[in-house]
NUNU-242803 format. One record per residue (C-alpha): z, x, y. Coordinates in Angstrom, 2 decimals, decimal comma. Each point is the difference from the previous one (the first is absolute). Example, Ala and Ser with C-alpha at 12.3 -4.5 7.8 and 13.67 -1.06 7.14 Angstrom:
# residues 2
pz_px_py
7,80_12,30_-4,50
-0,66_1,37_3,44
END
This chain:
# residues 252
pz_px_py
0,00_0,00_0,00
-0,74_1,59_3,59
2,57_0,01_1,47
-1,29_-0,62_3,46
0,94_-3,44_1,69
2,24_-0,43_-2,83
3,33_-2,18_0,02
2,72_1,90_-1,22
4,09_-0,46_-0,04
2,26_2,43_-1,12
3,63_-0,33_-1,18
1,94_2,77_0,62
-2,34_1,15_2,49
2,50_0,83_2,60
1,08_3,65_-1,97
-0,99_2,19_-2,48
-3,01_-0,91_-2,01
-0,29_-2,99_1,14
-0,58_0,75_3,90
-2,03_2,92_-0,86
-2,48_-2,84_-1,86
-0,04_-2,16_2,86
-0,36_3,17_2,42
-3,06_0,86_-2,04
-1,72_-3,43_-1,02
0,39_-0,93_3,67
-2,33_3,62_0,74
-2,72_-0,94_-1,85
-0,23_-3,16_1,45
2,27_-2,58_-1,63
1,57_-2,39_1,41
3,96_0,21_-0,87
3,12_-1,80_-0,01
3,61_2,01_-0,20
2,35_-2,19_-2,32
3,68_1,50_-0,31
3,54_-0,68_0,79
1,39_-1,06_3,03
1,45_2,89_1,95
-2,50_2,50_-1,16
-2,79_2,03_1,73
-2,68_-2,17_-1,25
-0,74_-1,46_3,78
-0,22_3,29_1,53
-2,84_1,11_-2,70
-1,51_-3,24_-0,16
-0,73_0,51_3,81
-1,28_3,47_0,10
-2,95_-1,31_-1,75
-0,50_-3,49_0,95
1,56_-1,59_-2,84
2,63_-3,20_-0,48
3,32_0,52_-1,58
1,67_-2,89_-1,51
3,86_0,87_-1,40
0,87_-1,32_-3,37
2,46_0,76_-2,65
-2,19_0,51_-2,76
2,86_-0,93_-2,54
0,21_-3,82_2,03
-2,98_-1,53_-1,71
-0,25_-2,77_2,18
-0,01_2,40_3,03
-2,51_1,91_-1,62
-2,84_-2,79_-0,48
1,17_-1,21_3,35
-0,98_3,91_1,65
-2,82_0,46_-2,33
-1,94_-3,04_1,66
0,96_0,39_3,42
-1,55_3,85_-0,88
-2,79_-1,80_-1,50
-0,40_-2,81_3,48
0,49_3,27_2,35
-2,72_1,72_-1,94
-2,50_-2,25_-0,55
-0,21_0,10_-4,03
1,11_2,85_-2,65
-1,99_2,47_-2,14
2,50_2,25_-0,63
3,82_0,34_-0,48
1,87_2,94_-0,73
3,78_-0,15_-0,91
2,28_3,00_-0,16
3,43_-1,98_0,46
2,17_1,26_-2,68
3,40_1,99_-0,78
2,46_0,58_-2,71
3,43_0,93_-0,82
2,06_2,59_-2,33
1,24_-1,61_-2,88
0,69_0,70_-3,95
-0,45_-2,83_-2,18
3,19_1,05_-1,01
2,88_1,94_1,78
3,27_0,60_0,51
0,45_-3,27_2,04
-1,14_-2,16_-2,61
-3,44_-1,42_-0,57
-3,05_-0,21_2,52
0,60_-2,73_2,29
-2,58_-3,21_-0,10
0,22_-0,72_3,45
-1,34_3,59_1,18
-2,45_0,28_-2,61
-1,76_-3,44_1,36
0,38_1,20_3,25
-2,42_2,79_-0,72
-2,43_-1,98_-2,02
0,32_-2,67_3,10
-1,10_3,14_2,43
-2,71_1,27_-2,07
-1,53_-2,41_-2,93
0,61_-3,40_1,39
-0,55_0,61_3,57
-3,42_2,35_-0,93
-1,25_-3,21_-1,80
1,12_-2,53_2,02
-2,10_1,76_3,01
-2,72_0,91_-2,58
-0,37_-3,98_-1,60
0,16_-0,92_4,23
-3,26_2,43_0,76
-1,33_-0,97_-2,79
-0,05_-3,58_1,18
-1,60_1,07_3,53
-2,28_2,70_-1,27
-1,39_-2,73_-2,31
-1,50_-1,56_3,24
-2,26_2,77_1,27
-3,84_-0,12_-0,07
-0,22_2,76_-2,45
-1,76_3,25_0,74
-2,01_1,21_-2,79
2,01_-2,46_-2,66
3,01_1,23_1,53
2,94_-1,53_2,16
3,42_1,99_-0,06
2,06_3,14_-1,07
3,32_-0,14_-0,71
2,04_3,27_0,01
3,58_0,24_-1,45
2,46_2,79_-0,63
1,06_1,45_-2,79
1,56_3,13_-1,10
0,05_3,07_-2,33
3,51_-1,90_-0,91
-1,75_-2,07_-1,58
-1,16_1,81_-3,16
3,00_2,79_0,49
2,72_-1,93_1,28
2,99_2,74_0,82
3,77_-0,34_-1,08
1,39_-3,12_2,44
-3,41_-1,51_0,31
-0,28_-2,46_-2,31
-0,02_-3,04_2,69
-2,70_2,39_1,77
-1,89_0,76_-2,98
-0,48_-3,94_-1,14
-0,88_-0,90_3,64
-2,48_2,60_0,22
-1,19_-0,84_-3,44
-0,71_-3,23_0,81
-2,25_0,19_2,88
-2,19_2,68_-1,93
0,05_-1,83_-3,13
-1,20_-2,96_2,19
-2,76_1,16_1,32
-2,68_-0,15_-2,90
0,78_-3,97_-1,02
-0,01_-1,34_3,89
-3,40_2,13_1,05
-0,76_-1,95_-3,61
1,17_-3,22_1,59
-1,74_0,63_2,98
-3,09_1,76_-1,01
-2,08_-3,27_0,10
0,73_-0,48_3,93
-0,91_3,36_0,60
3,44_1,54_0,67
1,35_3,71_-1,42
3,39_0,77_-0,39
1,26_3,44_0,07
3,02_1,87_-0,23
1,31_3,49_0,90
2,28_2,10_-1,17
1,28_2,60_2,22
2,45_3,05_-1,43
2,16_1,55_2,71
-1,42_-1,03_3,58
1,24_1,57_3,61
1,66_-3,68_0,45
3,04_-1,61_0,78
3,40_1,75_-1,13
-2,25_2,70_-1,55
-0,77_1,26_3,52
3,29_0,96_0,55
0,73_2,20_-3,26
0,27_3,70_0,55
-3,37_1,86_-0,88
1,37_1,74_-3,00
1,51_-3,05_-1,60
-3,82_-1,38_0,89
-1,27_3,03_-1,45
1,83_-0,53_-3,24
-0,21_-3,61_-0,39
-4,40_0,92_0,37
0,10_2,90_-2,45
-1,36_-1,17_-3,33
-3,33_-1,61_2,19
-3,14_2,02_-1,32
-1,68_-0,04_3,81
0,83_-0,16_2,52
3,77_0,81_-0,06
1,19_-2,17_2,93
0,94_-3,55_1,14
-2,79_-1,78_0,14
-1,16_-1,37_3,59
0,04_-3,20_1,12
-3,66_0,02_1,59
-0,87_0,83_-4,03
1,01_-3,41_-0,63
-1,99_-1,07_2,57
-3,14_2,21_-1,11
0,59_-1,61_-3,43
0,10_-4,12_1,42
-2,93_0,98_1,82
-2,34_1,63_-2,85
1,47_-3,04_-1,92
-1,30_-3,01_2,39
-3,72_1,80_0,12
-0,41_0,33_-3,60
-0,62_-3,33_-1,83
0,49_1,88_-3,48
3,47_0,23_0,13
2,12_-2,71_-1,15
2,17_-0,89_-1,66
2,11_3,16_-0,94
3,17_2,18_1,21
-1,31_3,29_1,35
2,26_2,64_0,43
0,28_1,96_2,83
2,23_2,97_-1,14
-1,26_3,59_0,10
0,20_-0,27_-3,40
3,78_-0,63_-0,40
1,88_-1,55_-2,83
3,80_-0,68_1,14
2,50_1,61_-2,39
2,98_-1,75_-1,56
2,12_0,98_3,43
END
């Protein structure tokens, strides 16, 4: 899909990965809408290149469909959405304080499986109305991670979030391949993101060290590079591609 004049809104896109996607899509011509939480820097970057920014709690579903269409209104349609939301927490299934709780583990599936296809069934529903270009009519984007085929010690309500949305991908670009919709997921190792940014450089160094190439966190705009290369080729679909410099996490 070219990318040009296209309709895009990105969740998350206020930090990280996410605003480096909507910093880039919007350079080659897209038209984008910031979606993140209230409080965060998602007006300020929405701004510097013309976008909209609509706040939303991605893990208030109602909220979500509620931001997704006013995104959609302020656009003018969607083509593409790209969803980097996500987060985790450190905990054993079992420990010294007793079982893994049930309410945290939901919470993390909430913020990462159910709110990924909650916005994903929602674009699907207004990418389904496009004229389409070249049989095509949408791109949906969604987040995995390298957790989620070597989930770490304490990341088992990580790991089964994560596991989800890549494991989704295939069956809904199967739902949706009739409309002319592909549904993609990444998964990112160690990214210059977040908490991460803050970590001394030879913890980073260390936590990097069993990557084959390059040896480093990875960069946010290499997320981007990746969403972009994945909107203009129609031939991928419905798959989790790894973006990892060839990392496998160890066991801790």
């Amino acid at each position: 899909m070219e990318i040009k004049g296209k309709k895009v809104a990105v969740f998350g896109g206020a930090s990280g990965m996410g605003r480096a996607s909507a910093q880039l899509l919007a350079a080659r011509g897209a038209d984008v809408a910031v979606l993140d939480r209230p409080g965060s820097a998602g007006e300020e970057v929405a701004t510097a290149f013309g976008g909209s920014f609509h706040p939303v709690d991605v893990t208030d579903f109602a909220a979500a469909e509620e931001a997704l269409a006013a995104a959609v209104e302020a656009l003018g349609g969607l083509h593409v959405t790209v969803t980097t939301a996500g987060g985790g927490v450190a905990k054993r299934t079992l420990s010294k304080e007793g079982p893994h709780d049930l309410e945290t583990f939901r919470r993390v599936l909430d913020l990462n499986a159910v709110a990924t296809f909650n916005i994903s069934r929602l674009a699907a529903s207004h990418m389904s109305k496009n004229e389409p270009e070249d049989d095509e009519r949408g791109v949906i984007v969604n987040t995995a991670s390298i957790a989620a085929f070597e989930g770490q010690i304490g990341q088992v309500a990580y790991t089964a979030a994560k596991a989800a949305i890549a494991g989704m991908s295939l069956t809904m670009a199967r739902d949706l391949g009739s409309l002319g919709i592909r549904v993609l997921a990444i998964a990112p190792s160690l990214f210059e993101t977040g908490a991460v940014q803050k970590v001394p450089d030879e913890m980073k160094a260390t936590l990097v060290k069993d990557a084959a190439f390059p040896r480093r966190m990875g960069r946010p705009e290499e997320y981007a590079k990746l969403v972009l290369a994945i909107v203009d080729n129609p031939m991928l679909n419905g798959q989790c591609l790894r973006l990892d410099a060839g990392q496998r996490f160890a066991p801790k």
